[in-house]
N, C-alpha and C positions, 0 to 999 in steps of 0.2 A: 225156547231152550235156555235163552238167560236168564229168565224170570224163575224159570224148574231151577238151576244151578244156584242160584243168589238165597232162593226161600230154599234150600235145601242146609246152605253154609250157614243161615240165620237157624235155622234149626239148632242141627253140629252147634253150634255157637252157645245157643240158648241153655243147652242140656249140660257140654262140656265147660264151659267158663267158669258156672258155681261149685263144678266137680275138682277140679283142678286147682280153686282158688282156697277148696277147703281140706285137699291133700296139703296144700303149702304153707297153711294156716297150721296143720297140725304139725307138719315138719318141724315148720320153725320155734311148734309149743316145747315137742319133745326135746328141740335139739338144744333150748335154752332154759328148760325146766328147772326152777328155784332163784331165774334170777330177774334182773328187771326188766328183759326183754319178755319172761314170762310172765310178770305181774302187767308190765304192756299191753300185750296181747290177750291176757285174760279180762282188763279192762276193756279196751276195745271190741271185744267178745260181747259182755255182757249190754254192753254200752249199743251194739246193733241188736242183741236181742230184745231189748226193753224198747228201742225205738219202732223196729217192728211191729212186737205186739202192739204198743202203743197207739200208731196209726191204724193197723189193723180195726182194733177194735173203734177208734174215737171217726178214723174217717171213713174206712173202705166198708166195713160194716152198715154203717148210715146208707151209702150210695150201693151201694147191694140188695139192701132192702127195700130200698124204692126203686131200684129196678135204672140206675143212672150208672154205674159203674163202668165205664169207660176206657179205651185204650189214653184220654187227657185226662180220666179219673188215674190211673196206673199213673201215669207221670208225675205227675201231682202230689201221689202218696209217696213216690220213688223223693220227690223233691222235698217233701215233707220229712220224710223219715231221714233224710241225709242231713239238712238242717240242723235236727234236732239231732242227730251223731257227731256233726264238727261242733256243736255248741255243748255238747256234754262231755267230750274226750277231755284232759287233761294235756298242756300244754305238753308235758313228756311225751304221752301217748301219742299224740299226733305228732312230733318227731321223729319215733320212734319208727313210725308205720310209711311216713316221707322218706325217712334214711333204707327202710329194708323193703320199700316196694316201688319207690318212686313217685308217685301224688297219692297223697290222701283221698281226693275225691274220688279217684278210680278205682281206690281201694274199697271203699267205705259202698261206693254201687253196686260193684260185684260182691261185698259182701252181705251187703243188702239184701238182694236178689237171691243170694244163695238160701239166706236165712226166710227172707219167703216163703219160700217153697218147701223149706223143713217146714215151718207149719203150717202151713197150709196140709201137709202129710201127715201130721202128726194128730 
C-alpha cells in the first residue's frame, strides 16, 4: 500500500511540477513584461530551450538509437543540460532567477524537465 501511495505521489509530481512551474514562468513573464525581469526570464527561457534541444539531439538521440538510453542515460542528460544552462545564463539572469525563486538549480531542473516534455510533444 506504501509503494501504491509513494508511485502514485511521484506520479501527481511528475505531471504537476512542470505544469505549475510554467503557469509561474508566465505569471512572472506577464507581470514584468518590458522590463529586466522580462528580458531575464526570456533569456533564461531560451537559454533552457537551446540546452535541451542541444542534448537531445547530441546525446539522448545517440543512446536511443543504439538502444542504451537509460533511467542513468536520463540523469546524465538532466546533468548535461543543466551544466550547459548555469554556464550560459548571464550573471544577471541567475540572480535574477535565485532572488524570485530561490536556487537556480531547482529552478533550471524543473524547468528542464518541463521543457522536455514540450518536445518531446511537439
Amino acid at each position: 500500500m506504501h509503494e501504491l501511495l509513494a508511485e502514485l505521489l511521484q506520479a501527481v509530481l511528475a505531471v504537476a511540477v512542470p505544469i505549475v512551474s510554467a503557469f509561474a514562468v508566465r505569471f512572472l513573464a506577464e507581470r514584468t513584461a518590458g522590463s529586466k525581469e522580462a528580458r531575464y526570464t526570456a533569456e533564461v527561457m531560451e537559454v533552457i530551450k537551446t540546452c535541451v534541444a542541444y542534448v537531445s539531439q547530441d546525446y539522448v538521440d545517440e543512446l536511443k538509437q543504439s538502444g542504451t538510453f537509460t533511467k542513468d542515460g536520463q540523469k546524465e542528460a538532466l546533468r548535461r543540460a543543466l551544466g550547459m544552462a548555469e554556464t550560459m545564463l548571464t550573471e544577471g539572469a541567475a540572480r535574477f532567477v535565485d532572488g524570485a525563486y530561490g536556487d537556480l538549480a531547482t529552478f533550471l531542473k524543473t524547468r528542464i524537465e518541463a521543457e522536455v516534455r514540450l518536445q518531446k510533444s511537439a
